[in-house]
N, C-alpha and C positions, 0 to 999 in steps of 0.2 A: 535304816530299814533292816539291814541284817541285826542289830541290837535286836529289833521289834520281835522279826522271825526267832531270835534265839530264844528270846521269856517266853514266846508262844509255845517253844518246843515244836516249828514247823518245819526246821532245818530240810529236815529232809524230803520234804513236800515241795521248798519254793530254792529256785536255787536265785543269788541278784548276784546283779553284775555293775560298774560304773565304767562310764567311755566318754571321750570329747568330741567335739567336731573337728577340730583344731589338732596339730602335733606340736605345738608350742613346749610340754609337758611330758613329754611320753616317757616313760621310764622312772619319772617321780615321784616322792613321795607327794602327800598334802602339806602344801603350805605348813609351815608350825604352828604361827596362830591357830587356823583350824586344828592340828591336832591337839593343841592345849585347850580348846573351848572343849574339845570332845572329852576330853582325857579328864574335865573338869566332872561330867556326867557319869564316868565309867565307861567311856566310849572308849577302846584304841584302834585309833583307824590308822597307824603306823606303819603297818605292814600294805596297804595299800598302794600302786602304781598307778599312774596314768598314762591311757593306751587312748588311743583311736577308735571310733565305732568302724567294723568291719559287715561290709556287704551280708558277711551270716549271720548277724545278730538280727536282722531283722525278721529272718525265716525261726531262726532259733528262739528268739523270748516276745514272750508273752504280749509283755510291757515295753514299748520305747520311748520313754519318759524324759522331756527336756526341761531345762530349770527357767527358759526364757524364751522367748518370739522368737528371738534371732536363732538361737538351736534350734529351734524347731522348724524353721522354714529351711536351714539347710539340712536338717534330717529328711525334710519333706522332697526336699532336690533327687536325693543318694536313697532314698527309701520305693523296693519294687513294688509299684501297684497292688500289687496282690496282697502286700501287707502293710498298708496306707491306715488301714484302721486300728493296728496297733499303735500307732502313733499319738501321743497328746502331752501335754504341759504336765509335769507332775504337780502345780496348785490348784488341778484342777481336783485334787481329792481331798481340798480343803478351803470346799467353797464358803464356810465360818469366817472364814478371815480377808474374804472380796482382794484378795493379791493374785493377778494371775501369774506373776513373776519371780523369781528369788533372783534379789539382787548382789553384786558382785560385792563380795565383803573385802575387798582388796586394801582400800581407800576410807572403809568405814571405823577402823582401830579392832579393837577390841570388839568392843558390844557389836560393832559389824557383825565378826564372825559367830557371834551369841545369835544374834536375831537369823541368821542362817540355819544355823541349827533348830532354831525354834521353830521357822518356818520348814524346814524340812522335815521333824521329826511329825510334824498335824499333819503333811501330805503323806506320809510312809502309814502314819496309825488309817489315814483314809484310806488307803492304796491296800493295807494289808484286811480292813473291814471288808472292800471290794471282793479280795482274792478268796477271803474265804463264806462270801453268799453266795461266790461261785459254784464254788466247790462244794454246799450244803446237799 
């Protein structure tokens, strides 16, 4: 997504963020495989950490975007009422491809982490079509 925002030149219109449910991770970088799929694209997602969703991000963004059921029904737990309707699956902005899920490329080798990227990068260009027929 931030790849997406940068060629649009919307930097400074959309600000994103990335968080877990989990603190399995926190202080991480991405996995290496994922950073070579990316870095394979012109991606460097390098500099990246992994933190915890905090109780302000739901007031704060927009979007609270999960990659799976399972994130999302515990987001749906930890998420105040008031901002329940930010909430949703991020394949959901790539209903082209009938996946409502990105699955875990852990286990998948290589082209796992390709087909992650793949599927994420259709939900981000949907995600980012959305954000600016908002803002039209």
């Amino acid at each position: 997504m931030r790849h997406l925002v940068q060629n649009a030149n919307l930097e400074p219109m959309i600000e994103i963020d990335s968080a877990g449910t989990s603190s399995y991770h926190v202080g991480e970088a991405p996995d290496e495989r994922s950073q070579a799929a990316a870095i394979n694209r012109g991606i460097d997602i390098s500099k990246l950490r992994a933190r915890t969703v905090k109780i302000e991000d739901f007031a704060y963004y927009d979007y609270i975007l999960a990659v799976d059921k399972e994130n999302y029904a515990i987001l749906q737990k930890s998420c105040p009422k008031a901002y329940a309707n930010k909430l949703g699956l991020l394949m959901d902005y790539a209903p082209q491809l009938k996946q409502r899920e990105v699955p875990d490329p852990y286990y998948g080798g290589t082209r796992g982490f390709d087909n992650v990227l793949d599927l994420i990068n259709a939900a981000a260009q949907g995600l980012l079509n959305e954000i600016r027929n908002r803002v039209r």
